[in-house]
TORTOR-706943 format. One record per residue (C-alpha): z negated, y, x negated; residue in three letters; chain. Coordinates in steps of 0.1 Angstrom, whole numbers, always signed. Layout:
% residues N
@c3 = Z, c2 = Y, c1 = X, rest = ALA, kette = A
...
END
This chain:
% residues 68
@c3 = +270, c2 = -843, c1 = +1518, rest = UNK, kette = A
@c3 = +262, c2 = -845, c1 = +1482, rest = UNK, kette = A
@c3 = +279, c2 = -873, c1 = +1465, rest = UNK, kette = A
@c3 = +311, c2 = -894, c1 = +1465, rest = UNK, kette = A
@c3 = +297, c2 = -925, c1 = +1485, rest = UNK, kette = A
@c3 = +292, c2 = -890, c1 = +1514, rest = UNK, kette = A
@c3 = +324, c2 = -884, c1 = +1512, rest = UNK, kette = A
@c3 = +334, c2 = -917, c1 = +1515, rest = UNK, kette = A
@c3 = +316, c2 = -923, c1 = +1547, rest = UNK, kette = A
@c3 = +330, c2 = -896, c1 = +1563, rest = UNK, kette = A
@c3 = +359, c2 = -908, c1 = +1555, rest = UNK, kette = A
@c3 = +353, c2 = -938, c1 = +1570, rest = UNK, kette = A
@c3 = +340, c2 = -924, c1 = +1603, rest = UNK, kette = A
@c3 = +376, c2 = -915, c1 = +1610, rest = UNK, kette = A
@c3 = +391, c2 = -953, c1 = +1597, rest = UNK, kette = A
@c3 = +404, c2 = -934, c1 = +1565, rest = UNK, kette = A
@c3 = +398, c2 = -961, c1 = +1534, rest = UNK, kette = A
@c3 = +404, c2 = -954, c1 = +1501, rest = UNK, kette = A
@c3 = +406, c2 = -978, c1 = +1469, rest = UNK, kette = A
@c3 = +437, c2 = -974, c1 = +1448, rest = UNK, kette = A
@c3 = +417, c2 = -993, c1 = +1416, rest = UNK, kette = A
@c3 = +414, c2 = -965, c1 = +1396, rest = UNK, kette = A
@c3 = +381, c2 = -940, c1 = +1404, rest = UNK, kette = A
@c3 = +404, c2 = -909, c1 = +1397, rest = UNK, kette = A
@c3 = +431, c2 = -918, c1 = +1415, rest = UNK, kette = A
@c3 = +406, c2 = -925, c1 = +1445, rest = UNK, kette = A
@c3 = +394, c2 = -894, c1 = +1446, rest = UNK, kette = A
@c3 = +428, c2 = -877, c1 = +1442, rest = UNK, kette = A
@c3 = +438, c2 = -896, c1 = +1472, rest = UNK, kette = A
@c3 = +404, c2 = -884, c1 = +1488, rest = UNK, kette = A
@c3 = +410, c2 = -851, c1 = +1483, rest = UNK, kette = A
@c3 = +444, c2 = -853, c1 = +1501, rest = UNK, kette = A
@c3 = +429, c2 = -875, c1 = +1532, rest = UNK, kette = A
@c3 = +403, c2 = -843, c1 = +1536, rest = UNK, kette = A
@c3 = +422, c2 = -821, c1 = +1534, rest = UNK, kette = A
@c3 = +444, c2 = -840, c1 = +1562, rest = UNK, kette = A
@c3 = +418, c2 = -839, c1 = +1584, rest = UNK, kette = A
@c3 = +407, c2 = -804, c1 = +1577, rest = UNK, kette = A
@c3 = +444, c2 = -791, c1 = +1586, rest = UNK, kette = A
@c3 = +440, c2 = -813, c1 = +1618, rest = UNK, kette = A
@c3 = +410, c2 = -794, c1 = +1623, rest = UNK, kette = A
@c3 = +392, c2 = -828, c1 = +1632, rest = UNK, kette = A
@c3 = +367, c2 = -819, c1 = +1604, rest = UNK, kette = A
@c3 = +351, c2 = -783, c1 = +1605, rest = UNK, kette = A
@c3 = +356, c2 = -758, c1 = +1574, rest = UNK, kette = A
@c3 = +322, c2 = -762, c1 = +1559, rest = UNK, kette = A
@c3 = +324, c2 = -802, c1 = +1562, rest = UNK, kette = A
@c3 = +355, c2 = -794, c1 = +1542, rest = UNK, kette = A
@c3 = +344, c2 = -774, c1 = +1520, rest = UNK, kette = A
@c3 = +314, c2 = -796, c1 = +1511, rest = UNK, kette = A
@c3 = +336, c2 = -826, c1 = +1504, rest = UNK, kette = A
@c3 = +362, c2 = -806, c1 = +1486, rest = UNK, kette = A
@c3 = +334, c2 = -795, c1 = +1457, rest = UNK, kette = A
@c3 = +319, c2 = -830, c1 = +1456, rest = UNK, kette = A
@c3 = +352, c2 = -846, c1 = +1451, rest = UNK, kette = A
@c3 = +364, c2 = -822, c1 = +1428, rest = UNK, kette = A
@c3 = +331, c2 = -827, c1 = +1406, rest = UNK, kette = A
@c3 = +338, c2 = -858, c1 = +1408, rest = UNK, kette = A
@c3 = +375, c2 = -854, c1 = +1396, rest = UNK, kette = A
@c3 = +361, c2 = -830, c1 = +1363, rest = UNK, kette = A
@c3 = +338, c2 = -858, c1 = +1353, rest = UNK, kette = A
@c3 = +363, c2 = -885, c1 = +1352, rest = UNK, kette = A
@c3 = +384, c2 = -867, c1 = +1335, rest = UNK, kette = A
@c3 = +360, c2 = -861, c1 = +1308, rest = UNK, kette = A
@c3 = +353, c2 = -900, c1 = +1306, rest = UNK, kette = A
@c3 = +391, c2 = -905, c1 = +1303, rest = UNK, kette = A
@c3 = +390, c2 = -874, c1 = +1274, rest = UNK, kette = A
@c3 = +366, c2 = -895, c1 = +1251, rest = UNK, kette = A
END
């Protein structure tokens, strides 16, 4: 994985959709899907792990955009 749109379709594999309307709030809500699923061990540690940094990247950078 190595962007949002990955973590997205992984999501997906497991009939997890996410749009809220606002791109932060998404991936808030992403984070706490994956982490769901990670607790439910039905994803594997570094899966989770992987996802986790991507989304929280993403998270940093739209805060910035919000910032400005």
């Amino acid at each position: 994985m190595e962007s949002l749109y990955d973590v997205q379709q992984l999501l997906k594999q497991f009939g997890i959709y996410v749009y809220v309307g606002k791109r932060i709030y998404d991936i808030e809500l992403m984070q706490i899907e994956l982490k769901n699923l990670y607790e439910g061990r039905v994803i594997d540690r570094d899966t989770y792990l992987q996802g986790w940094h991507i989304l929280r990247r993403e998270h940093h950078i739209e805060e910035s955009r919000e910032g400005d």
